[in-house]
PyMOL Python script that loads the backbone (N, CA, C, O; Angstrom):
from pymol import cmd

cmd.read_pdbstr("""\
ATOM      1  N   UNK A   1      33.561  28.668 117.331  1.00  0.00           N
ATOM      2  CA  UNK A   1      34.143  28.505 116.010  1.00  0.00           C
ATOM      3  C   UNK A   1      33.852  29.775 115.206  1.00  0.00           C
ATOM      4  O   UNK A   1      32.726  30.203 114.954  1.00  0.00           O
ATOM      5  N   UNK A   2      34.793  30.217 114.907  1.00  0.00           N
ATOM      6  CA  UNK A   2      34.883  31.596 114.014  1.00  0.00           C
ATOM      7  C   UNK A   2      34.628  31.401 112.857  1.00  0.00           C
ATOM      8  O   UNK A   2      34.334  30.229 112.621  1.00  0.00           O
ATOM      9  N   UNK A   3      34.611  32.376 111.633  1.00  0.00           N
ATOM     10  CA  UNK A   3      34.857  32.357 110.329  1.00  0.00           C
ATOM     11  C   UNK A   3      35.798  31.574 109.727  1.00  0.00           C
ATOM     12  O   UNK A   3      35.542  30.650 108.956  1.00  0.00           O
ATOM     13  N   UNK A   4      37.147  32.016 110.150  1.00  0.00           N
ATOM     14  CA  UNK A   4      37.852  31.845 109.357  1.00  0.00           C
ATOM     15  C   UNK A   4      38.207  30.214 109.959  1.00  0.00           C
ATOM     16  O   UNK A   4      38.827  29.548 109.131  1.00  0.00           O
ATOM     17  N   UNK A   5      37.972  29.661 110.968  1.00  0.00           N
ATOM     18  CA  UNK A   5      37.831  27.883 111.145  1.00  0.00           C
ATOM     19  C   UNK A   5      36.980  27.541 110.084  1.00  0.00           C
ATOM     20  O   UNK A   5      37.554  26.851 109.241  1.00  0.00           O
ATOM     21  N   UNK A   6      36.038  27.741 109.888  1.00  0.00           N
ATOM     22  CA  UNK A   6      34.794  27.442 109.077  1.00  0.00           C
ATOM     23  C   UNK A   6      35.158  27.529 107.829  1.00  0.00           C
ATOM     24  O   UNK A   6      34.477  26.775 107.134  1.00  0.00           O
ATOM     25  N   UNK A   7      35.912  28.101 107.261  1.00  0.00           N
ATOM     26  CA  UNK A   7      36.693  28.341 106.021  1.00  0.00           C
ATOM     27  C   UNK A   7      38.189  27.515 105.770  1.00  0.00           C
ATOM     28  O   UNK A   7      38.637  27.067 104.715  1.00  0.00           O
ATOM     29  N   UNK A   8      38.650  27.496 106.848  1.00  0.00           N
ATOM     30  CA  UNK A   8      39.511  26.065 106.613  1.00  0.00           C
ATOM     31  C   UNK A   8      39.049  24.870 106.568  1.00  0.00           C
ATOM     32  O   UNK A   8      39.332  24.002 105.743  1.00  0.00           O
ATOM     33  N   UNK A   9      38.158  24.788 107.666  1.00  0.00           N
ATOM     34  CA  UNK A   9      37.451  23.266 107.592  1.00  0.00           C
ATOM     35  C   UNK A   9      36.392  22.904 106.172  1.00  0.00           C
ATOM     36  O   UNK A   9      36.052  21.804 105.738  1.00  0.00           O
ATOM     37  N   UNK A  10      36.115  24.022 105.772  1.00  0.00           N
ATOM     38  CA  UNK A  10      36.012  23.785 103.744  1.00  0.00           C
ATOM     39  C   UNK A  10      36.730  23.689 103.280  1.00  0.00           C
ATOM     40  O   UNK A  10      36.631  22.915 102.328  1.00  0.00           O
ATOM     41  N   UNK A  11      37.904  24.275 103.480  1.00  0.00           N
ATOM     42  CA  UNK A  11      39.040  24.195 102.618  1.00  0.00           C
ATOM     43  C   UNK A  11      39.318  22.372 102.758  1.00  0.00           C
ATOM     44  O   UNK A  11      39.167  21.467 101.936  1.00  0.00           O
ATOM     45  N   UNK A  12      39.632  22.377 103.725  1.00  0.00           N
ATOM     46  CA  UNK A  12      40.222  20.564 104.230  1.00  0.00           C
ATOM     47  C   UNK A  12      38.830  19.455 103.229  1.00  0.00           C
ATOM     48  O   UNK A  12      38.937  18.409 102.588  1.00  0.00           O
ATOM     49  N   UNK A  13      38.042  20.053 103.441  1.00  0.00           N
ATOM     50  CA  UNK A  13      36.965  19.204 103.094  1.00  0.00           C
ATOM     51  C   UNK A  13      37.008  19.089 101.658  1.00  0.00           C
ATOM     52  O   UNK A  13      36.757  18.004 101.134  1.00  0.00           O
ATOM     53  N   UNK A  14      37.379  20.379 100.783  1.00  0.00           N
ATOM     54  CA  UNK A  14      37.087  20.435  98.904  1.00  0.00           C
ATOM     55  C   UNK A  14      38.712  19.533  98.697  1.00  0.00           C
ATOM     56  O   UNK A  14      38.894  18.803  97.723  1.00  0.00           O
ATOM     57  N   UNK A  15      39.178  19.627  99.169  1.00  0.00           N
ATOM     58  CA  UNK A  15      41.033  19.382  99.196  1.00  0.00           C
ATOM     59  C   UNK A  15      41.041  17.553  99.355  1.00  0.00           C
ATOM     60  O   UNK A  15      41.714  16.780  98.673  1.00  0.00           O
ATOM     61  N   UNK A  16      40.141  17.222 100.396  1.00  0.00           N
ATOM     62  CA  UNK A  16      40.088  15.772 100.400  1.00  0.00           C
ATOM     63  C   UNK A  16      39.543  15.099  99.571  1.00  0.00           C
ATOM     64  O   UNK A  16      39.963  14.057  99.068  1.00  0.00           O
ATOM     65  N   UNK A  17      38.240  15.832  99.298  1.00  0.00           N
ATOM     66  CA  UNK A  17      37.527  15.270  97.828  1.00  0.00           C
ATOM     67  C   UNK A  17      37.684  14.826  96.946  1.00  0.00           C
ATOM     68  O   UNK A  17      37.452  13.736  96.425  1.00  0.00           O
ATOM     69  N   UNK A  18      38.475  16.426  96.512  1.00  0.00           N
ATOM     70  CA  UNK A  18      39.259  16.252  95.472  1.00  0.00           C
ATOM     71  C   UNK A  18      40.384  15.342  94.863  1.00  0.00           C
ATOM     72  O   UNK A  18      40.553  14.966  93.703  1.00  0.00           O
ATOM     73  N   UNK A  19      41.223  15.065  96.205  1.00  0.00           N
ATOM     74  CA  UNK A  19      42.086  13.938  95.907  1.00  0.00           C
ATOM     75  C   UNK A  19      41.537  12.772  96.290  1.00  0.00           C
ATOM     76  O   UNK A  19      42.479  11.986  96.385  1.00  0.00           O
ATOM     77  N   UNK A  20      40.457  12.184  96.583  1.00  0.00           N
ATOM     78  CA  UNK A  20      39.608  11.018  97.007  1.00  0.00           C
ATOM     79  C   UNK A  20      39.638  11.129  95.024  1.00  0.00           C
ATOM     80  O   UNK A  20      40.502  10.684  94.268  1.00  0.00           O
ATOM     81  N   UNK A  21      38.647  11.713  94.757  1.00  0.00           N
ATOM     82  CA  UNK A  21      38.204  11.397  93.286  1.00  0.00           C
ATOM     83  C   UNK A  21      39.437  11.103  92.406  1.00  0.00           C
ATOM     84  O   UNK A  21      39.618  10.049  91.797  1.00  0.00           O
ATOM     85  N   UNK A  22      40.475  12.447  92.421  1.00  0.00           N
ATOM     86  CA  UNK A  22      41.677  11.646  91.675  1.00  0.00           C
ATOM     87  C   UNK A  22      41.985  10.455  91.510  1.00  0.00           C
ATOM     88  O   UNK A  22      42.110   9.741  90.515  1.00  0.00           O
ATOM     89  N   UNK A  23      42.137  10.258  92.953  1.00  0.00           N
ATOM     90  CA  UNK A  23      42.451   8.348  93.094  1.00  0.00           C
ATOM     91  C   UNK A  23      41.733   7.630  92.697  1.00  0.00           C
ATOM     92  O   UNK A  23      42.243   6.835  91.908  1.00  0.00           O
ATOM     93  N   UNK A  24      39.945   7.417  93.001  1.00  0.00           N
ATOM     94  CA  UNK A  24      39.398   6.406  92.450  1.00  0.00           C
ATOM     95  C   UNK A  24      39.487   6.453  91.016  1.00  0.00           C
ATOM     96  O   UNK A  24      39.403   5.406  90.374  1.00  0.00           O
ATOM     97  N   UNK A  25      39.686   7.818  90.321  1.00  0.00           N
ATOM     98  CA  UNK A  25      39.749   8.039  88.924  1.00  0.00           C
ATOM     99  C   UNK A  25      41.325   6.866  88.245  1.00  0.00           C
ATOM    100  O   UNK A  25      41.361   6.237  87.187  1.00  0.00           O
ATOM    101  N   UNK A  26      42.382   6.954  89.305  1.00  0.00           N
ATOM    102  CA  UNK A  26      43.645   6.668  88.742  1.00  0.00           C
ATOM    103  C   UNK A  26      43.529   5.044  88.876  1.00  0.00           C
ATOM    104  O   UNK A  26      43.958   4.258  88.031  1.00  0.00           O
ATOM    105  N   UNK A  27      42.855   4.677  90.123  1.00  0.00           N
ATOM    106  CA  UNK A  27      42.922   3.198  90.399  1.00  0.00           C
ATOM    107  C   UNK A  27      41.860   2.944  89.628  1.00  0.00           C
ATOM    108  O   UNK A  27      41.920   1.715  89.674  1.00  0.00           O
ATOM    109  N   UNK A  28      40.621   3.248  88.727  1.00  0.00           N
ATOM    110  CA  UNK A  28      39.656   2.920  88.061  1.00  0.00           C
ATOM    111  C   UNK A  28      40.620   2.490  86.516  1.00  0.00           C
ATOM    112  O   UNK A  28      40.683   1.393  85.960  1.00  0.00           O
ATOM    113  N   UNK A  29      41.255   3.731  86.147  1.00  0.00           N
ATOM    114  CA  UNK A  29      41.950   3.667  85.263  1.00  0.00           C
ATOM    115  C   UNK A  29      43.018   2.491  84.914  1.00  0.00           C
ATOM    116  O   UNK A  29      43.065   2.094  83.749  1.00  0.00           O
ATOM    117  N   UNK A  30      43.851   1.940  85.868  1.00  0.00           N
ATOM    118  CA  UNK A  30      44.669   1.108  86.430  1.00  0.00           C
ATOM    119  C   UNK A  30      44.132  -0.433  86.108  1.00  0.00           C
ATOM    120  O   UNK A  30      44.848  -1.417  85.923  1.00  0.00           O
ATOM    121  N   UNK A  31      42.602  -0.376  86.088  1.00  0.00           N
ATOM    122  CA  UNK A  31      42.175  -1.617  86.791  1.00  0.00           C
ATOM    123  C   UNK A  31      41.426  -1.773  85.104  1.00  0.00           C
ATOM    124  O   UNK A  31      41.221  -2.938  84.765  1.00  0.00           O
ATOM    125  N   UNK A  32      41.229  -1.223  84.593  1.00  0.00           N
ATOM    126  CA  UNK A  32      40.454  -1.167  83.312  1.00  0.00           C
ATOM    127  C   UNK A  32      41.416  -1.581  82.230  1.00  0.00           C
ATOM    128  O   UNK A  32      41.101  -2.213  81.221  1.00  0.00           O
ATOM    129  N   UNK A  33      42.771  -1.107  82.583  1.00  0.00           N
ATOM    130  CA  UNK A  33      43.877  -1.852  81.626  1.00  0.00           C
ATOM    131  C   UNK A  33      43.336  -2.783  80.730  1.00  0.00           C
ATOM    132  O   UNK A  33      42.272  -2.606  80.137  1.00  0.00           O
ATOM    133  N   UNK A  34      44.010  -3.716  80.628  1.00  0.00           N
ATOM    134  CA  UNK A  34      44.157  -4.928  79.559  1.00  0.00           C
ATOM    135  C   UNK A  34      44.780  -4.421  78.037  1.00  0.00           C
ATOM    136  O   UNK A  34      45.676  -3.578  77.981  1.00  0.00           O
ATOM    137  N   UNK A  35      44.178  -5.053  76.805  1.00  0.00           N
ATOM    138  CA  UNK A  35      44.313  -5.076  75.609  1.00  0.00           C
ATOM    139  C   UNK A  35      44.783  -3.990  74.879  1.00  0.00           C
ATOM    140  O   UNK A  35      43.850  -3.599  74.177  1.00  0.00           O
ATOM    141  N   UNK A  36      45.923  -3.212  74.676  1.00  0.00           N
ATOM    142  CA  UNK A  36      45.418  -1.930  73.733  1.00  0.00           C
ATOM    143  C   UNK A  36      44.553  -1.970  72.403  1.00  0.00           C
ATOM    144  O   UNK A  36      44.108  -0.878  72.051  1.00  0.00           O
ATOM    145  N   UNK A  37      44.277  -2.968  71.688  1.00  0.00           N
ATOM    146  CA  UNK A  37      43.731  -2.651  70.319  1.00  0.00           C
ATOM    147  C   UNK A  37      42.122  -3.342  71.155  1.00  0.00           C
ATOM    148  O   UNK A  37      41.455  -3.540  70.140  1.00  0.00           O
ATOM    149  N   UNK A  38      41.583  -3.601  71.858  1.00  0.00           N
ATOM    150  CA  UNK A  38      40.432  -4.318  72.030  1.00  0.00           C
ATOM    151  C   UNK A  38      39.420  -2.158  72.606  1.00  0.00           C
ATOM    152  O   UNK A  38      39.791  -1.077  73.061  1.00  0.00           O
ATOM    153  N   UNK A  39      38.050  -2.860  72.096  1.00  0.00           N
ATOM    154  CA  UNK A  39      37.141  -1.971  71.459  1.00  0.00           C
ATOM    155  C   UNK A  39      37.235  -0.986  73.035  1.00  0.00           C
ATOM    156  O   UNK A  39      37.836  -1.414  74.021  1.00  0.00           O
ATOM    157  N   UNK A  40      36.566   0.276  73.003  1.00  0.00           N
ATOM    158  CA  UNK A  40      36.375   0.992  74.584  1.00  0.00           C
ATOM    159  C   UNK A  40      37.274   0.717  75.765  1.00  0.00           C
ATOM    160  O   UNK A  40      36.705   0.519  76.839  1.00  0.00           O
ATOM    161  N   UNK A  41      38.515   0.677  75.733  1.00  0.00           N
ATOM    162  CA  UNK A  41      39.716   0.245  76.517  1.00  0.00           C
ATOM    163  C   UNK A  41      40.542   2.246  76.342  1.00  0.00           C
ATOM    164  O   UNK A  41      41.508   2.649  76.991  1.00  0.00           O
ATOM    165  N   UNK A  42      40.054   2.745  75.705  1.00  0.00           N
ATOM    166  CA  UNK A  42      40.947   4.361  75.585  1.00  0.00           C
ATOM    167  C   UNK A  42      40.638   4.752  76.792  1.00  0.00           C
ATOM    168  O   UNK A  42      39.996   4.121  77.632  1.00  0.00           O
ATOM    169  N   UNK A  43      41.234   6.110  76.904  1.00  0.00           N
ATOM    170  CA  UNK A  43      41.808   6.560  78.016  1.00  0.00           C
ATOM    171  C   UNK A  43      40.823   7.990  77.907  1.00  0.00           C
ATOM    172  O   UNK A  43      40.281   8.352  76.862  1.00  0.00           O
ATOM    173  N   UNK A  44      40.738   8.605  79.037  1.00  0.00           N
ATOM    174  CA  UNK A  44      39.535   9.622  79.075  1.00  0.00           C
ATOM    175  C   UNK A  44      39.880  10.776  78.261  1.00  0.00           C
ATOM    176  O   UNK A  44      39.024  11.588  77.910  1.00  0.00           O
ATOM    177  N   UNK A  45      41.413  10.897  77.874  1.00  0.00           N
ATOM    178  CA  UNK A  45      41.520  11.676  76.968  1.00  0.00           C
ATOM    179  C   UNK A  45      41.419  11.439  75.181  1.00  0.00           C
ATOM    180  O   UNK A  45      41.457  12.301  74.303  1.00  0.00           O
ATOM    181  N   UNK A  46      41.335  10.542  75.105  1.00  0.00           N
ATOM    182  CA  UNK A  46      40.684   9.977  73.742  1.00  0.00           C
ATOM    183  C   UNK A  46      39.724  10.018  73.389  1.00  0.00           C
ATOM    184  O   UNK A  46      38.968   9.192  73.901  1.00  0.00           O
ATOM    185  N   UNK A  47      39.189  10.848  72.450  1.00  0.00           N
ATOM    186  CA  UNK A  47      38.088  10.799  72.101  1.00  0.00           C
ATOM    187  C   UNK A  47      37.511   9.963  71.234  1.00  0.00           C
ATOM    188  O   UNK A  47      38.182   8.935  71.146  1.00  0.00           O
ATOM    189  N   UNK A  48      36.477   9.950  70.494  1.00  0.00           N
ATOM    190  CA  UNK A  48      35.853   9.278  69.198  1.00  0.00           C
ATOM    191  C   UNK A  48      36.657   9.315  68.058  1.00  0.00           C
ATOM    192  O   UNK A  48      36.693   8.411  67.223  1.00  0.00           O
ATOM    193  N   UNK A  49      37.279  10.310  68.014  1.00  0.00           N
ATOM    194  CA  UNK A  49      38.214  10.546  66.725  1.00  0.00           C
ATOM    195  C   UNK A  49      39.320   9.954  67.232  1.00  0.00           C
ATOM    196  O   UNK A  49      40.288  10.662  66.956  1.00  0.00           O
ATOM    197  N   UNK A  50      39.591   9.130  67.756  1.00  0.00           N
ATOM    198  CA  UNK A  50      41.244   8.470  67.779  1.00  0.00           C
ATOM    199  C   UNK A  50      40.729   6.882  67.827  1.00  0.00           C
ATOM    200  O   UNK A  50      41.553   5.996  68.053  1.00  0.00           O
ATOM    201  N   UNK A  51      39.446   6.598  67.622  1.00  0.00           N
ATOM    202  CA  UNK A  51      38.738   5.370  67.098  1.00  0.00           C
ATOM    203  C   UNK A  51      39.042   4.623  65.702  1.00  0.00           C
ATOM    204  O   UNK A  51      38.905   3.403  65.612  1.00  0.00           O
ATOM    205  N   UNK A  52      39.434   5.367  64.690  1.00  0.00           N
ATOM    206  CA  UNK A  52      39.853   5.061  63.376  1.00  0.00           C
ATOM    207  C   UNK A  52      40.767   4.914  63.316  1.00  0.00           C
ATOM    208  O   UNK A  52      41.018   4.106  62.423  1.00  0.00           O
ATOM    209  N   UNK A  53      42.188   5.511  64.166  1.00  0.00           N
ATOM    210  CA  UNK A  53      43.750   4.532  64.307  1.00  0.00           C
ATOM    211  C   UNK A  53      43.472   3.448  64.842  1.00  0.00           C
ATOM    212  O   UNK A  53      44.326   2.565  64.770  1.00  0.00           O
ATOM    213  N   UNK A  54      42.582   3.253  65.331  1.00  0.00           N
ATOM    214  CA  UNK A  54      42.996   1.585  66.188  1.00  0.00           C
ATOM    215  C   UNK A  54      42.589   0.734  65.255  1.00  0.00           C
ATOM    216  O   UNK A  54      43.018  -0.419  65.297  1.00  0.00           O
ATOM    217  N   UNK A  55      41.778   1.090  64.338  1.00  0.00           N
ATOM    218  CA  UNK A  55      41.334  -0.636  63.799  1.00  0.00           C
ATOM    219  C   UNK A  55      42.060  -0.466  62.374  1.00  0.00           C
ATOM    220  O   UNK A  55      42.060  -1.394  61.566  1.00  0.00           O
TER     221      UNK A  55
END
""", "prot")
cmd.dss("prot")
cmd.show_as("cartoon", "prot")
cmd.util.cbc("prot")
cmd.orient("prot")
Protein backbone atom coordinates (compact mmCIF):
# COMPACT_ATOMS: atom_id res chain seq x y z
CA UNK A 1 0.00 0.00 0.00
CA UNK A 2 1.45 3.24 -1.22
CA UNK A 3 0.87 6.84 -0.30
CA UNK A 4 -1.36 7.86 -2.34
CA UNK A 5 -3.94 4.52 -1.31
CA UNK A 6 -3.44 5.76 2.14
CA UNK A 7 -4.68 9.12 1.15
CA UNK A 8 -7.72 7.95 -0.54
CA UNK A 9 -8.61 5.57 2.03
CA UNK A 10 -8.73 9.03 4.31
CA UNK A 11 -10.28 10.60 1.93
CA UNK A 12 -13.26 7.72 1.85
CA UNK A 13 -13.08 7.70 5.55
CA UNK A 14 -13.53 11.97 6.32
CA UNK A 15 -16.26 11.76 3.28
CA UNK A 16 -18.28 8.97 5.15
CA UNK A 17 -18.24 10.70 8.38
CA UNK A 18 -19.09 13.45 7.27
CA UNK A 19 -22.22 12.40 5.65
CA UNK A 20 -22.95 9.81 8.58
CA UNK A 21 -23.16 13.10 10.85
CA UNK A 22 -25.23 15.09 8.30
CA UNK A 23 -27.80 12.47 8.51
CA UNK A 24 -28.03 11.78 12.11
CA UNK A 25 -28.05 15.68 12.30
CA UNK A 26 -31.16 15.74 9.58
CA UNK A 27 -33.04 12.63 11.06
CA UNK A 28 -32.39 14.16 14.73
CA UNK A 29 -33.85 17.27 13.38
CA UNK A 30 -36.89 15.45 11.70
CA UNK A 31 -37.70 13.60 14.81
CA UNK A 32 -37.61 16.66 17.24
CA UNK A 33 -40.43 18.30 15.14
CA UNK A 34 -43.71 18.80 16.82
CA UNK A 35 -45.19 22.26 18.03
CA UNK A 36 -43.84 25.47 16.44
CA UNK A 37 -44.69 27.95 19.28
CA UNK A 38 -43.81 25.27 22.22
CA UNK A 39 -40.46 26.39 24.27
CA UNK A 40 -36.68 24.83 22.71
CA UNK A 41 -38.33 23.22 19.52
CA UNK A 42 -35.96 26.03 17.12
CA UNK A 43 -33.83 24.96 14.70
CA UNK A 44 -29.89 25.08 15.07
CA UNK A 45 -29.93 28.12 13.23
CA UNK A 46 -31.93 30.12 15.68
CA UNK A 47 -30.50 31.60 18.11
CA UNK A 48 -31.55 33.21 21.58
CA UNK A 49 -32.52 36.27 19.86
CA UNK A 50 -35.36 34.81 17.76
CA UNK A 51 -36.81 33.72 21.38
CA UNK A 52 -38.83 37.02 21.76
CA UNK A 53 -40.91 36.47 18.34
CA UNK A 54 -42.28 33.40 19.56
CA UNK A 55 -44.00 34.32 22.65
Amino acid sequence: MNQQDLLFLVLILITLSTLTIIIVQFVRSRRRGGSEDSRGSGNWWEGPWDDDRKS
